[in-house]
C-alpha positions in Angstrom: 0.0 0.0 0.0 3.0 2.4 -0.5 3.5 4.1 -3.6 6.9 5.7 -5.4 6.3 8.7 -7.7 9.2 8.0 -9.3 11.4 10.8 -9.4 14.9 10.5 -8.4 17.3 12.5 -5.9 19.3 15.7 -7.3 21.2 15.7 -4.5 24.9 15.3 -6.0 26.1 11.2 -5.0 28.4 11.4 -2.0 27.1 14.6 -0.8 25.4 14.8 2.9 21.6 15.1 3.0 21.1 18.3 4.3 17.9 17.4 6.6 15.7 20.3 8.3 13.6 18.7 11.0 10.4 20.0 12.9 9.6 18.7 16.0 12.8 17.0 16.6 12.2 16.0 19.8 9.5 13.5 19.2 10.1 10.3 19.4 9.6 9.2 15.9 11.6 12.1 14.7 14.7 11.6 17.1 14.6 7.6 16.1 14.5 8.6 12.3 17.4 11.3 12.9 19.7 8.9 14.4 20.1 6.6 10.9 20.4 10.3 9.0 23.4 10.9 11.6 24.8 7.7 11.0 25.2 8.5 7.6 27.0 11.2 8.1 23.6 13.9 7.4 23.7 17.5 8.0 20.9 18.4 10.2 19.1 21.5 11.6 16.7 20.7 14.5 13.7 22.8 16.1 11.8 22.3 18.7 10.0 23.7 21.9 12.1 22.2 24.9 15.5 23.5 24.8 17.0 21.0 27.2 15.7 17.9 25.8 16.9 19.7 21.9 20.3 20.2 23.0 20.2 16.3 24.5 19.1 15.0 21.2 21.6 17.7 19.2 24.5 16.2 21.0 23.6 12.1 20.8 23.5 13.0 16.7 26.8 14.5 17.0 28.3 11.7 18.4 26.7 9.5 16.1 27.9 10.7 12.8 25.9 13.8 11.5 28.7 16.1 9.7 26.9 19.4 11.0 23.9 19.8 13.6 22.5 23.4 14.1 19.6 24.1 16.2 16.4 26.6 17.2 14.3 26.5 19.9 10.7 28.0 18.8 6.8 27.1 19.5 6.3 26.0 16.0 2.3 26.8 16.7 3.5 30.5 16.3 2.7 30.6 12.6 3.7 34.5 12.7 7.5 32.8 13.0 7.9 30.4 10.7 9.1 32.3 7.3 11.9 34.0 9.6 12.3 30.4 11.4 12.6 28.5 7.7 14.9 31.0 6.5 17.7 31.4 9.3 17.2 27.0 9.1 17.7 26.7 5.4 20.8 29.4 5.2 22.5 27.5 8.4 22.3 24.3 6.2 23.1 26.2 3.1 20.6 24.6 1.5 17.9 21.6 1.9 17.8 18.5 0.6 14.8 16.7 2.9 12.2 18.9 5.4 10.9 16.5 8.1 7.8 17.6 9.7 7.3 15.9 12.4 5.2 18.3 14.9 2.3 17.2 16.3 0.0 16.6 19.6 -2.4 13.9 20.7 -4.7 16.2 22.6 -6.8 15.0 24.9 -10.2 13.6 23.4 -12.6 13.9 26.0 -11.8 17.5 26.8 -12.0 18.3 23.3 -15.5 17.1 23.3 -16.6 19.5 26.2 -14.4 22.7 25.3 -14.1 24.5 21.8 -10.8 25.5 23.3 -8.8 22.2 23.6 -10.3 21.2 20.3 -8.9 24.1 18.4 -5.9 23.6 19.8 -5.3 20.8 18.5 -6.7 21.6 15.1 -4.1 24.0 15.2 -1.1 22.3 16.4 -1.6 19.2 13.9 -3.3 21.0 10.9 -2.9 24.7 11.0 0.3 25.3 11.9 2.0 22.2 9.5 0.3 24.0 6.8 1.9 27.2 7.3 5.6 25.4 7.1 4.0 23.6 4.1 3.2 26.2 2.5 6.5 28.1 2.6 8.5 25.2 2.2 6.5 24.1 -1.0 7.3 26.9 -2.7 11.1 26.9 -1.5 11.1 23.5 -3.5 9.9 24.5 -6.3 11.5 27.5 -7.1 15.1 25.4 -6.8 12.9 21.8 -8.7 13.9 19.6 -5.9 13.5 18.8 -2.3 11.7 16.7 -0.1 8.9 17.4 2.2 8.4 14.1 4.2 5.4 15.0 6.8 4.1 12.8 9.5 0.4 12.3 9.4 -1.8 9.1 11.1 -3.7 6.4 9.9 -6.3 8.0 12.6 -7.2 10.4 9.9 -8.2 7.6 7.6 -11.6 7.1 8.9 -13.0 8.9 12.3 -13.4 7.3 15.2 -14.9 7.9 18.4 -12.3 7.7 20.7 -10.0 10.5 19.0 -12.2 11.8 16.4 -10.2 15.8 16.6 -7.0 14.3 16.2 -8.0 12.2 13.4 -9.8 15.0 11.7 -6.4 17.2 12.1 -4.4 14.4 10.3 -7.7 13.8 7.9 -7.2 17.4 6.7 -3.5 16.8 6.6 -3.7 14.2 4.2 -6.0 15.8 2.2 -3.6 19.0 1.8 -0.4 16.8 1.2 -2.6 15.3 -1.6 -3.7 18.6 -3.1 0.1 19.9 -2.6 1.6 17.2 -4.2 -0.4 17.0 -7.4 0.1 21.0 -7.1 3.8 20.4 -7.2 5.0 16.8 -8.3 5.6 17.6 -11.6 8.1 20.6 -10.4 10.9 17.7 -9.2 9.5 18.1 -5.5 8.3 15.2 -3.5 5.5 15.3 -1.0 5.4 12.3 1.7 2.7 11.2 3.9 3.8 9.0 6.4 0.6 7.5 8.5 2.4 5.4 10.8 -0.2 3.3 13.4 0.1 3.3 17.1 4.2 3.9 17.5 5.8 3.5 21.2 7.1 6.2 22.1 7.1 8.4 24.9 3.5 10.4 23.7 2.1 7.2 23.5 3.4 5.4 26.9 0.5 6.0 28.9 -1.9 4.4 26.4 -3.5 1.3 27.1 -2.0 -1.7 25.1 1.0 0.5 24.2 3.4 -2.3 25.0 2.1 -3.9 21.4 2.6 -0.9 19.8 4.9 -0.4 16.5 8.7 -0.2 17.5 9.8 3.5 16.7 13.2 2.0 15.5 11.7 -0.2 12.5 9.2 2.9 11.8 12.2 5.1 11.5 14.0 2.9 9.1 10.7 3.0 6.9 10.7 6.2 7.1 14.1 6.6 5.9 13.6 4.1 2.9 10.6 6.1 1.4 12.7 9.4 1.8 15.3 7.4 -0.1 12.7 6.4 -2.5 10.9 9.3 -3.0 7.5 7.5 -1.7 4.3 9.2 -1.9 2.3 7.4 0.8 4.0 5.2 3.5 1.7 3.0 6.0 3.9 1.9 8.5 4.2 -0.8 9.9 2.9 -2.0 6.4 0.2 -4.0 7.1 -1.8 -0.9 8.9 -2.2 -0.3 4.5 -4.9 -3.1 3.9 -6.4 -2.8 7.6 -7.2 1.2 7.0 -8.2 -0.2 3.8 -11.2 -2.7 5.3 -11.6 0.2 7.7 -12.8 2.6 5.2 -14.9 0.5 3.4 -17.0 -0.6 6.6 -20.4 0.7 5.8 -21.6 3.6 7.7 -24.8 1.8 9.3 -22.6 -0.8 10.8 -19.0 1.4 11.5 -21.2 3.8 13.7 -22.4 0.9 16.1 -19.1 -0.2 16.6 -17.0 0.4 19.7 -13.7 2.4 18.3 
């Protein structure tokens, strides 16, 4: 259930990938950033906590990554991000792959009580992604190359009612990458949407069953292969493809009775 567009890299062979990541402190994102700094990547890392971003700066260091630069900024500041993407782009001199890999799970049942709580997360997961989206895109296609590789959720495949707002923030995600990358695939620039299902991690720790949850480091090297590959849809772990598959085609009448 993954698909290739086809195109190949321009980055020059030999070359380091010169990686910007958003929300580097996430779990995913820090498992994905160790194999970049393994190969010997050049990476610039934002996120919110400073301590924990210099923590994670300094483990890629030692494990290979030929330059790490860093910025601490609330990434749901919208306002920031062309001065953010800029300064991030010029300290790499250039951009080969933009991670996005900001998010929140929200909390559910507040969301249902208090406008609020579900904006917020509307925001975080939707709004604000499509804001660095939208610069970025158009970064990419004015140089023809580039990669945006942006983590979305198999929750936003089909709503459910146990998180229903965070599945309709990554269900408008989805559909946006969609729009954005028939917008711009035939400009050399790549759009990824990576839908991973329940990853352990340290957002997901407190969630029952989470010990049967997706290893983060197999998800990373997925998600390193279809940057390699220039994917345009990765399910990972793979077989989450032909269950959100069966998923979506449940019929209303009988999907609303269920318990989900």
């Amino acid at each position: 259930m993954n698909s290739n567009n086809g195109n190949g890299a321009a980055r020059s062979q030999g070359e380091p990938m010169k990686i910007l990541v958003l929300g580097a402190t996430s779990g995913i994102a820090e498992a994905t950033c160790r194999l970049w700094a393994a190969r010997g990547a050049s990476l610039f890392l934002v996120a919110r906590n400073s301590e924990k971003l210099a923590a994670v700066a300094a483990d890629l260091k030692v494990r290979g990554a030929s330059y790490v630069d860093t910025a601490v900024a609330d990434l749901d500041d919208t306002s920031s991000h062309p001065t953010l993407l800029t300064h991030a782009i010029n300290s790499l001199t250039g951009m080969d792959v933009a991670y996005l890999a900001h998010g929140i799970l929200g909390d559910q049942p507040r969301a249902e009580q208090d406008f609020v709580v579900a904006e917020q997360i509307l925001h975080t997961n939707f709004v604000s992604v499509v804001s660095m989206l939208t610069w970025l895109a158009n970064y990419c296609v004015q140089r023809h190359s580039g990669v945006l590789a942006v983590l979305s959720s198999v929750a936003g495949d089909r709503g459910r009612k146990s998180n229903y707002l965070y599945g309709a923030s990554k269900a408008g995600l989805s559909a946006f990458l969609g729009g954005l990358r028939n917008r711009v695939d035939r400009e050399g620039v790549t759009i990824l949407n990576i839908k991973p299902g329940p990853v352990k991690t340290g957002m997901t720790s407190h969630m029952k069953g989470s010990e049967k949850f997706a290893d983060v480091n197999v998800v990373a090297k997925a998600i390193v292969k279809a940057v390699d590959k220039r994917y345009d849809v990765l399910y990972v772990p793979f077989q989450w493809g032909p269950i959100m598959f069966v998923i979506q085609h449940i019929p209303e009448r009988i999907f609303k009775k269920l318990n989900l």
